[in-house]
ROZATI-547452 format. One record per residue (C-alpha): x, y negated, z. Coordinates in Angstrom, 2 decimals, padded with zeros to 5 digits. Example, Ala and Ser with C-alpha at 12.3 -4.5 7.8 and 13.67 -1.06 7.14 Angstrom:
! residues 2
<x=012.30 y=004.50 z=007.80>
<x=013.67 y=001.06 z=007.14>
END
This chain:
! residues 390
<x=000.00 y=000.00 z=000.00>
<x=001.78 y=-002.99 z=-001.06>
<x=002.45 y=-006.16 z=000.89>
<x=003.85 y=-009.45 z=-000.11>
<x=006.75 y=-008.48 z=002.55>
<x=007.29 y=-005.85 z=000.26>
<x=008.45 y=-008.81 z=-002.19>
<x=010.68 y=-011.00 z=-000.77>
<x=009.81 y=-013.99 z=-003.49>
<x=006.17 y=-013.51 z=-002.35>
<x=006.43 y=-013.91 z=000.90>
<x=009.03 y=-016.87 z=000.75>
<x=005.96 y=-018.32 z=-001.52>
<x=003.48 y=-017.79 z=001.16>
<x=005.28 y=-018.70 z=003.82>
<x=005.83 y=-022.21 z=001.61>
<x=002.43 y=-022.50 z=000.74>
<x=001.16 y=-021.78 z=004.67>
<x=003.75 y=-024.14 z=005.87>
<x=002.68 y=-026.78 z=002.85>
<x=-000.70 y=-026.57 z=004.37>
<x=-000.18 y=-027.12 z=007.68>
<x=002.01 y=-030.39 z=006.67>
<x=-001.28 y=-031.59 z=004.87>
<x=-003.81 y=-030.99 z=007.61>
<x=-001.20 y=-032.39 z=010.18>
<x=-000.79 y=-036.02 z=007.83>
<x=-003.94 y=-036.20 z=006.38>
<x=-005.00 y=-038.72 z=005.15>
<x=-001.92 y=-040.08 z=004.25>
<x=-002.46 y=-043.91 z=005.46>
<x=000.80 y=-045.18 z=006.61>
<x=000.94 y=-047.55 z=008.99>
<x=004.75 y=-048.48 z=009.97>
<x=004.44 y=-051.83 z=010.77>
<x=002.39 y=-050.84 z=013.98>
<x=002.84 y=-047.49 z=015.43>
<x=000.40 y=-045.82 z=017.85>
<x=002.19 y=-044.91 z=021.74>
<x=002.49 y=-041.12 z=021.63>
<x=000.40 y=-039.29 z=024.65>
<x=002.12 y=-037.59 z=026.79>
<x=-000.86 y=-036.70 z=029.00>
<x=-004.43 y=-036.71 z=028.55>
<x=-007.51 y=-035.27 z=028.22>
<x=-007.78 y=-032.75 z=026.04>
<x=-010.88 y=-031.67 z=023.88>
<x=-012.13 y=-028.39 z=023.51>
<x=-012.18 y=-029.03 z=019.23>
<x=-008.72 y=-030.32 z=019.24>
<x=-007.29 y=-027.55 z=021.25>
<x=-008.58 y=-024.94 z=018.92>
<x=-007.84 y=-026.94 z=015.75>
<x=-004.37 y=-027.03 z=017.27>
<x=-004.22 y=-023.84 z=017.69>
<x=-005.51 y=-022.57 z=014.24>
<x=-003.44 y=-024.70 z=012.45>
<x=-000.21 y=-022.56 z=013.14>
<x=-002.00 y=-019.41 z=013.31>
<x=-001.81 y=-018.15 z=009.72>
<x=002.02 y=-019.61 z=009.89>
<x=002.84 y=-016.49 z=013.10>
<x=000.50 y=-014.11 z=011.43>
<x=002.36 y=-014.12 z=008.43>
<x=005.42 y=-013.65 z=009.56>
<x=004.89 y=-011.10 z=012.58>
<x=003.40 y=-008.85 z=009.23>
<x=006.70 y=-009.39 z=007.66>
<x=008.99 y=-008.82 z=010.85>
<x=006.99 y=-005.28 z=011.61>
<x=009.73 y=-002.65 z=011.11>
<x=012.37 y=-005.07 z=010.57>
<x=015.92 y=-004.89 z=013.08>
<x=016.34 y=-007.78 z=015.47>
<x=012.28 y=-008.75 z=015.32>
<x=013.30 y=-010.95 z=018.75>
<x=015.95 y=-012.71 z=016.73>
<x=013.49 y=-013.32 z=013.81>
<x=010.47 y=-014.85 z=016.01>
<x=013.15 y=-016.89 z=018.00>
<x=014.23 y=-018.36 z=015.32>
<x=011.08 y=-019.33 z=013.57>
<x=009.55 y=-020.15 z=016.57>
<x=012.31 y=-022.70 z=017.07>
<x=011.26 y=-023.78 z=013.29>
<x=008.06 y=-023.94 z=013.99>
<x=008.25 y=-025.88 z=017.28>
<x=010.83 y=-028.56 z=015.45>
<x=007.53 y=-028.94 z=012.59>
<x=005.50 y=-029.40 z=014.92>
<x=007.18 y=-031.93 z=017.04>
<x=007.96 y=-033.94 z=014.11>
<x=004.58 y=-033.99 z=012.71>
<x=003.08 y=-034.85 z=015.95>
<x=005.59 y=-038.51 z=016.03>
<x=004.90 y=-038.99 z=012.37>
<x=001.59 y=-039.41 z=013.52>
<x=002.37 y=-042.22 z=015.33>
<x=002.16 y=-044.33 z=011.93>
<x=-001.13 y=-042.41 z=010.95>
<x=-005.16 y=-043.19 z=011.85>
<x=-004.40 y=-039.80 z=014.12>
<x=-003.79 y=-039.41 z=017.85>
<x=000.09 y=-038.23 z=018.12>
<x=-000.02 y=-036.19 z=021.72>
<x=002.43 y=-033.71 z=023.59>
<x=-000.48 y=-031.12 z=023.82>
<x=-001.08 y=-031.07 z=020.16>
<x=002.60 y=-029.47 z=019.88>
<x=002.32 y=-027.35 z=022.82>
<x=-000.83 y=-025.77 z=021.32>
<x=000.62 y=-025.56 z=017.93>
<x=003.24 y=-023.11 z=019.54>
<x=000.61 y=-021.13 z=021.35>
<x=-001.19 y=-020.61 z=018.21>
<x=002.00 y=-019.31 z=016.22>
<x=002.67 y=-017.11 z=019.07>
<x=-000.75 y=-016.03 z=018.92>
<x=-000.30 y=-015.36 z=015.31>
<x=003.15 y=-013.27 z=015.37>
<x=001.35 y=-011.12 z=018.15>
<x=-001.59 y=-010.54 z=016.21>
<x=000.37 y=-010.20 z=012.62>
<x=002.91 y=-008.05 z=014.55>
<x=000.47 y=-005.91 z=016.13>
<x=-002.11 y=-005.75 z=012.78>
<x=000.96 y=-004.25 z=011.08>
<x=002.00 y=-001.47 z=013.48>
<x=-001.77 y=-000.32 z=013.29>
<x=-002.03 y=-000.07 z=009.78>
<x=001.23 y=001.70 z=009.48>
<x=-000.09 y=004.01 z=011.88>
<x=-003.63 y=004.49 z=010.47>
<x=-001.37 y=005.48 z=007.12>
<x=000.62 y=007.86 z=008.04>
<x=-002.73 y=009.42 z=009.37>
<x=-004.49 y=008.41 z=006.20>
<x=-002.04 y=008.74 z=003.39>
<x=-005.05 y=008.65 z=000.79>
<x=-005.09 y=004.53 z=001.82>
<x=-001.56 y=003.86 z=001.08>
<x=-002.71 y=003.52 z=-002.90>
<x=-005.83 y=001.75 z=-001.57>
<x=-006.16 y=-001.90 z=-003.99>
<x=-005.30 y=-004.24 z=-001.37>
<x=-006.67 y=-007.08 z=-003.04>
<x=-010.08 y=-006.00 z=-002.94>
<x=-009.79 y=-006.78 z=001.21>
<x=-009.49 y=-010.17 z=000.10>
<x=-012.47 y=-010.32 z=-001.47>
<x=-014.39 y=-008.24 z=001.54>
<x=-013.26 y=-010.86 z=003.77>
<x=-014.11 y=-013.80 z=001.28>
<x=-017.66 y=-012.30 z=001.13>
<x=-018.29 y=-011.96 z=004.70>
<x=-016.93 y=-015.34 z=005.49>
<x=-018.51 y=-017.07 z=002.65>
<x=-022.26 y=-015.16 z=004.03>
<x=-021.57 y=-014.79 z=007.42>
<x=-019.03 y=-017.46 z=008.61>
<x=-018.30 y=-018.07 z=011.79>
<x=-018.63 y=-014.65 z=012.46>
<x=-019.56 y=-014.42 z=015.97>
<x=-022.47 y=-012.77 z=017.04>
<x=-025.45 y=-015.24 z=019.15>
<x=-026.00 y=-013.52 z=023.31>
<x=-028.74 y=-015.52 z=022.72>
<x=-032.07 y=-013.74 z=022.03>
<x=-033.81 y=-017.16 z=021.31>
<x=-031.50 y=-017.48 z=018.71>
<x=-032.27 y=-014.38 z=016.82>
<x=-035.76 y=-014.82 z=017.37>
<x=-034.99 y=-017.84 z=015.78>
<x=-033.23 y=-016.08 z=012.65>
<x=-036.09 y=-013.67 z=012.01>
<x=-038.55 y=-016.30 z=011.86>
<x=-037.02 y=-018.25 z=009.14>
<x=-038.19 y=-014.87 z=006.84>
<x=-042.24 y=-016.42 z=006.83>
<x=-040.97 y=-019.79 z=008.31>
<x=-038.70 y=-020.92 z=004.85>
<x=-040.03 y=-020.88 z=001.45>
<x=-039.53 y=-017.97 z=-000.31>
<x=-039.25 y=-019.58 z=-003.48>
<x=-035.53 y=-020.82 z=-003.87>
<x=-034.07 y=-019.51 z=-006.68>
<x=-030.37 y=-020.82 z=-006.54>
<x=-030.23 y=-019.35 z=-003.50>
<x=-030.98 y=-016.23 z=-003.90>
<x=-029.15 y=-015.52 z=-007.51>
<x=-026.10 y=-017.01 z=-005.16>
<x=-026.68 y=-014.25 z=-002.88>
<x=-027.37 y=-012.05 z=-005.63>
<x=-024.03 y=-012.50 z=-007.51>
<x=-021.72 y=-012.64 z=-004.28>
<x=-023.73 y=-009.26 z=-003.13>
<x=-022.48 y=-007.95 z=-006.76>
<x=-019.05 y=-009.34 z=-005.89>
<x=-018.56 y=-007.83 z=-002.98>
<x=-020.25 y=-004.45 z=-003.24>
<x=-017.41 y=-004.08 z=-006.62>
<x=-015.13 y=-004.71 z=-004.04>
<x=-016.31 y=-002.08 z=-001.41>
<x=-016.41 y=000.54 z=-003.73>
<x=-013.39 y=000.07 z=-005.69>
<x=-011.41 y=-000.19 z=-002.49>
<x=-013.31 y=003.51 z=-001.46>
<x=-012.20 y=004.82 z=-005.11>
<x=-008.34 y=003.70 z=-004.34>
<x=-008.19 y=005.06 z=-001.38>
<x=-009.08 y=008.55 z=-002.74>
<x=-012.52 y=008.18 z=-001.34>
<x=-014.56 y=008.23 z=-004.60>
<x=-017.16 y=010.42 z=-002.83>
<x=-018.23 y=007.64 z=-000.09>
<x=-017.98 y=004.69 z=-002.68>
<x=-021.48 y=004.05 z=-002.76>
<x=-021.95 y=004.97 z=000.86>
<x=-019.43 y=002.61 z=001.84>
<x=-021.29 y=-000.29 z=-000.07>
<x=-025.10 y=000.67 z=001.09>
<x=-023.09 y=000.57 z=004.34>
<x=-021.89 y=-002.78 z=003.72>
<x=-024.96 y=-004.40 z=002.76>
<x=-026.58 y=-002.97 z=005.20>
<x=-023.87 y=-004.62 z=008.04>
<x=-024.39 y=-007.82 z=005.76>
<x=-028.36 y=-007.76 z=006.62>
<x=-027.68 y=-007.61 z=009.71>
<x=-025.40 y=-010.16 z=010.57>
<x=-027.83 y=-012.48 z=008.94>
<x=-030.10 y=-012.13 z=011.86>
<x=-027.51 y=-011.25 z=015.06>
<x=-024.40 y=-013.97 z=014.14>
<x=-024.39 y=-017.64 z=015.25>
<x=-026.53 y=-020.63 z=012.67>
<x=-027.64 y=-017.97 z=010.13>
<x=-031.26 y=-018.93 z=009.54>
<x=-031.39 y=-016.50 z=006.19>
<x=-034.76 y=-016.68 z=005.15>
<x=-036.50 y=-014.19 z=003.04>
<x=-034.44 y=-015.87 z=-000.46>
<x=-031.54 y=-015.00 z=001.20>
<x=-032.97 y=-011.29 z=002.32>
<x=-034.34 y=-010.67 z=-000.95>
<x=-031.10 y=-011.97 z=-002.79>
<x=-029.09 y=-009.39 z=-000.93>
<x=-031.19 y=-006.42 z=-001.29>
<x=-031.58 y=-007.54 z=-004.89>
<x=-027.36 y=-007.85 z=-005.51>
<x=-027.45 y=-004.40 z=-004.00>
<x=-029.87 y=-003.00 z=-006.85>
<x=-028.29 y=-004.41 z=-009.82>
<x=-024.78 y=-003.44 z=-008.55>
<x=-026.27 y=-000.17 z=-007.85>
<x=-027.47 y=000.24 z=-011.73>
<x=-024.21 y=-001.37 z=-012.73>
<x=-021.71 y=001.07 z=-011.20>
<x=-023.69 y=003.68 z=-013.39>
<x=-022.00 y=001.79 z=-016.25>
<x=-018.28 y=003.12 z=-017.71>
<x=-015.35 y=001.05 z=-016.24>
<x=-014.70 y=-001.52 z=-018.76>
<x=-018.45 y=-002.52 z=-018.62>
<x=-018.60 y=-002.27 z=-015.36>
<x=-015.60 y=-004.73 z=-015.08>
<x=-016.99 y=-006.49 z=-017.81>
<x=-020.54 y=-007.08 z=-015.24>
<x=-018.51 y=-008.23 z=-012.28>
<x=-016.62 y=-010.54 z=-014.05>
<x=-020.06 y=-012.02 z=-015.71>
<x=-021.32 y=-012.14 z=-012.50>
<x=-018.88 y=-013.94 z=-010.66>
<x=-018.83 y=-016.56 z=-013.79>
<x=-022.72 y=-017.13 z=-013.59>
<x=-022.45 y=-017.50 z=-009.67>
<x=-019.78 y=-019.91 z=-009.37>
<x=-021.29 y=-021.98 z=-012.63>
<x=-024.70 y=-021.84 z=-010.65>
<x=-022.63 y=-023.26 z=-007.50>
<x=-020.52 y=-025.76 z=-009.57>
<x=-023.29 y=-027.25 z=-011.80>
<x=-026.18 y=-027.96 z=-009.17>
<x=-028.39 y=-029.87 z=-009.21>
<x=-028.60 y=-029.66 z=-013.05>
<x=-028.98 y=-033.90 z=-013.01>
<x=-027.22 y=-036.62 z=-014.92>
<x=-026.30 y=-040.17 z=-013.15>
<x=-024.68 y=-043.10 z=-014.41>
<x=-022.03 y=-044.08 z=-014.25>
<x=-020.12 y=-041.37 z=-012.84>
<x=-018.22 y=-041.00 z=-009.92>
<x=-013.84 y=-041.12 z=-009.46>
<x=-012.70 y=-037.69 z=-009.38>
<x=-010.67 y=-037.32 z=-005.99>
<x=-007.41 y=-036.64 z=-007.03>
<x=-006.57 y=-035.87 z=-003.20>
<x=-007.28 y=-031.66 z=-002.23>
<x=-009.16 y=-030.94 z=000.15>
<x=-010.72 y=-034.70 z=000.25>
<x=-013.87 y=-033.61 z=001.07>
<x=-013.01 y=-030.75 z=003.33>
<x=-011.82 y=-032.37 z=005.69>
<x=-013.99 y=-035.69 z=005.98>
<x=-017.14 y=-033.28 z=006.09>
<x=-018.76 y=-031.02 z=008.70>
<x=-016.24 y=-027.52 z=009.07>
<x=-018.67 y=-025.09 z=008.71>
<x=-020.41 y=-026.21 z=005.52>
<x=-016.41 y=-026.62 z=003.87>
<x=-015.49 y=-023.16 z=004.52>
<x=-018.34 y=-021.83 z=003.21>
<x=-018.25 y=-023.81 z=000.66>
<x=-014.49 y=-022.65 z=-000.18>
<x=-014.96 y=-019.02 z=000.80>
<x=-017.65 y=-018.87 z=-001.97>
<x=-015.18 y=-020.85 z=-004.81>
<x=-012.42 y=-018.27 z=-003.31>
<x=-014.59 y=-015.21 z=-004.20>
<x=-015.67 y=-016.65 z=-007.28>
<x=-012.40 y=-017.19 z=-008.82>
<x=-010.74 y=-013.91 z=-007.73>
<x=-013.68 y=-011.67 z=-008.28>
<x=-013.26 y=-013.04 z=-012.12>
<x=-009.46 y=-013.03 z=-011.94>
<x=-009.28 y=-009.07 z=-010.36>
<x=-012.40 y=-007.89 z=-012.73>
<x=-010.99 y=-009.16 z=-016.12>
<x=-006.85 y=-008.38 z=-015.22>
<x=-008.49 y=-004.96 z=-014.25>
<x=-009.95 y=-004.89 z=-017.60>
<x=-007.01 y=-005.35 z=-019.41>
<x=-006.28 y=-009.16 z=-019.57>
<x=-003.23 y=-010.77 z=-018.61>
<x=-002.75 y=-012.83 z=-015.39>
<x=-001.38 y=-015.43 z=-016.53>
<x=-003.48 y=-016.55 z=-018.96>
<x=-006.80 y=-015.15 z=-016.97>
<x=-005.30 y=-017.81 z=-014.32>
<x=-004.68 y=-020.90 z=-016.25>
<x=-008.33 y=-019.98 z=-017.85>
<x=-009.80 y=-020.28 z=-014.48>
<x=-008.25 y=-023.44 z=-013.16>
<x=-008.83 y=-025.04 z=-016.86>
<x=-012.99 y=-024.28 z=-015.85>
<x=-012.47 y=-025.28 z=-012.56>
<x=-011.30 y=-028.47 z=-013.46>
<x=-014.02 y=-028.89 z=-016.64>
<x=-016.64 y=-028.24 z=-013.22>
<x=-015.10 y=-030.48 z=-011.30>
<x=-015.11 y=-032.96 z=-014.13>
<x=-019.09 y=-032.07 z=-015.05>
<x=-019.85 y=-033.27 z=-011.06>
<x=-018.61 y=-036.75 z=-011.65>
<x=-022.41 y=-036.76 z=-013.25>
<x=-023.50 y=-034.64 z=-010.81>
<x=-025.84 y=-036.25 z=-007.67>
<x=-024.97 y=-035.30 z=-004.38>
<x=-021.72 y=-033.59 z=-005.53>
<x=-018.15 y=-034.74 z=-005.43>
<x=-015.13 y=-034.43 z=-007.95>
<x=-012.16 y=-033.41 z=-006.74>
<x=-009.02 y=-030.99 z=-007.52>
<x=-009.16 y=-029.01 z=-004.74>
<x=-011.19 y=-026.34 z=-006.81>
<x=-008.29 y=-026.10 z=-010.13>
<x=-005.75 y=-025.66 z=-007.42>
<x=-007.86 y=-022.54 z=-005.10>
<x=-008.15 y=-021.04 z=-008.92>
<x=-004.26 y=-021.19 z=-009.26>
<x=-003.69 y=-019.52 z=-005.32>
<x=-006.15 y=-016.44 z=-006.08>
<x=-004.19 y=-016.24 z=-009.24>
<x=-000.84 y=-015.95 z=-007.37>
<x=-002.41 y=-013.89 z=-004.68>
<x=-003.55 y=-010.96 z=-006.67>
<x=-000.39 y=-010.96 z=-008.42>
<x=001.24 y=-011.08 z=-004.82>
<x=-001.11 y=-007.76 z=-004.06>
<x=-000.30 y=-006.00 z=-007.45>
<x=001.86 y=-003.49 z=-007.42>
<x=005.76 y=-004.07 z=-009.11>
<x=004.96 y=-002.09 z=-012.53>
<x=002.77 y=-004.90 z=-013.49>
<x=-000.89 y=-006.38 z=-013.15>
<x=-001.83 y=-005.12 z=-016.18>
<x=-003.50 y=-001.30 z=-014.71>
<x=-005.85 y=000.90 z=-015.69>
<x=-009.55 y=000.44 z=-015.46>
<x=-010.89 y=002.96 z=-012.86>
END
């Protein structure tokens, strides 16, 4: 089962990228102010929001690399190290955001480091178990790794934050939205439709490469099933019957699809995932004038609006662009060119919703397009990303 680790100019690339991100979230917006610097806080208050923003933001950095440092000789040596990289990034972000409409603060930095630490732990110790479930499971070391991307895009994108309610109000609450919202809402549901088709592909295919061909259709009743589910028991779902009726109906006509012969069954989730993300991209269907700047700044938007709404919204672009990347390289076309395809209609999207109400232009899309694009080639075996439709 291959692993960027496994490619030591992947992983220097997503350790980059992580790193590049956590520079942009830390000096966002980018409004220099030298002339008047804000006092840095050395004590305060702090706020339950900022202490797990803190904390997230250098999460993905020790995740990474405790994966990478799993089985590796002097793993001490290696998180000392970066730790001492990663506590000299931190520290220097925090003071540049003296000069910054941010609030520059001692416990910013010391939560940064709990939140690598955090990270290696959990990286280190996710590693370990997975080596151990292979050796007990050798059938999943040829499992598609990729294709847990796209599970976890689903589930976020449908089911984000993830934590189930104690609250039995609140799933009261969630069932009644099924005779309490209108039923009719037809861009909701073929949304739910064509991520349900998305991910099921991605539940069975992962069964198939794992030599578990037999439970592939199991695995995704099983799935949607768990998806249902969560709809009514995890935190601010509010489904409605659209939403129901959209996954039940994704299940059907991915049901009838896998039926098909590979390449048209490639050929379907790759259709699928185009008409979903152009019936995302293209809403409301209305024309203004003039148009709107395009934001030439990523992530603009994302981080100027409300969280939960962003990473939806991102999750569902995510799964969009890799569900057509992995469907049509899996069908024989090259990455490359599948890739600059995608961020070329990302962009031509992103253009369109200069016209669009309610919507706003930005790159952030062209360049999500471009990171799937690297990231399945990251999660491709060495022989090449050109394989054999299974």
């Amino acid at each position: 089962m291959n692993s960027v680790d496994d490619h030591p100019r992947s992983l220097a690339v997503a350790v980059g990228l992580v790193v590049l991100l956590v520079v942009y979230g830390s000096l966002y917006p980018f409004q220099w102010n030298l002339s008047s610097p804000q006092a840095f806080i050395w004590r305060g208050r702090v706020g339950l929001v900022d202490l797990v923003e803190n904390i997230v933001l250098f999460l993905p950095l020790g995740a990474l690399l405790g994966w990478a440092a799993q089985g590796r000789p002097r793993r001490l040596f290696i998180f000392a190290t970066w730790w001492v990289v990663a506590l000299v990034l931190a520290s220097v972000l925090q003071w540049l955001q003296k000069y910054l409409p941010r609030t520059p603060a001692l416990s910013d930095v010391i939560f940064n480091m709990a939140g690598y630490t955090l990270g290696w732990v959990a990286g280190f110790a996710a590693r370990w178990r997975v080596g151990h479930l292979l050796r007990r499971h050798q059938g999943w070391a040829d499992a598609d790794r990729y294709t847990l991307v796209l599970i976890a895009l689903w589930w976020v994108a449908e089911l984000y934050p993830l934590i189930p309610t104690l609250d039995v109000s609140s799933v009261a609450h969630n069932i009644k939205s099924l005779w309490q919202q209108d039923m009719w809402q037809p861009r909701r549901m073929l949304l739910h439709v064509g991520m349900a088709v998305m991910g099921l592909s991605a539940v069975a295919h992962l069964a198939r490469s794992a030599h578990l061909a037999h439970r592939a259709r199991a695995s995704a009743l099983a799935a949607a099933m768990a998806l249902l589910t969560g709809k009514f028991v995890v935190v601010g779902q509010s489904p409605g019957l659209a939403v129901v009726l959209g996954i039940g109906g994704g299940w059907l006509l991915w049901r009838w699809i896998d039926t098909w012969a590979p390449g048209r069954r490639w050929a379907a989730a790759a259709w699928a995932s185009l008409a979903t993300y152009l019936l995302d991209a293209l809403w409301p269907w209305a024309w203004r004038t003039p148009p709107d700047d395009m934001a030439w700044m990523p992530f603009a938007s994302s981080l100027s609006t409300w969280v939960q709404s962003a990473i939806t919204a991102r999750a569902l672009e995510c799964l969009c662009f890799g569900a057509m990347l992995w469907s049509t390289v899996r069908n024989g076309a090259l990455l490359t060119g599948m890739t600059l395809c995608t961020a070329v209609l990302a962009l031509a999207c992103e253009w369109t919703q200069r016209y669009l109400p309610t919507r706003t232009a930005e790159i952030t899309s062209v360049l999500l397009a471009v990171g799937m694009g690297w990231l399945l080639s990251a999660c491709t075996p060495a022989r090449g990303t050109r394989r054999a439709a299974v």
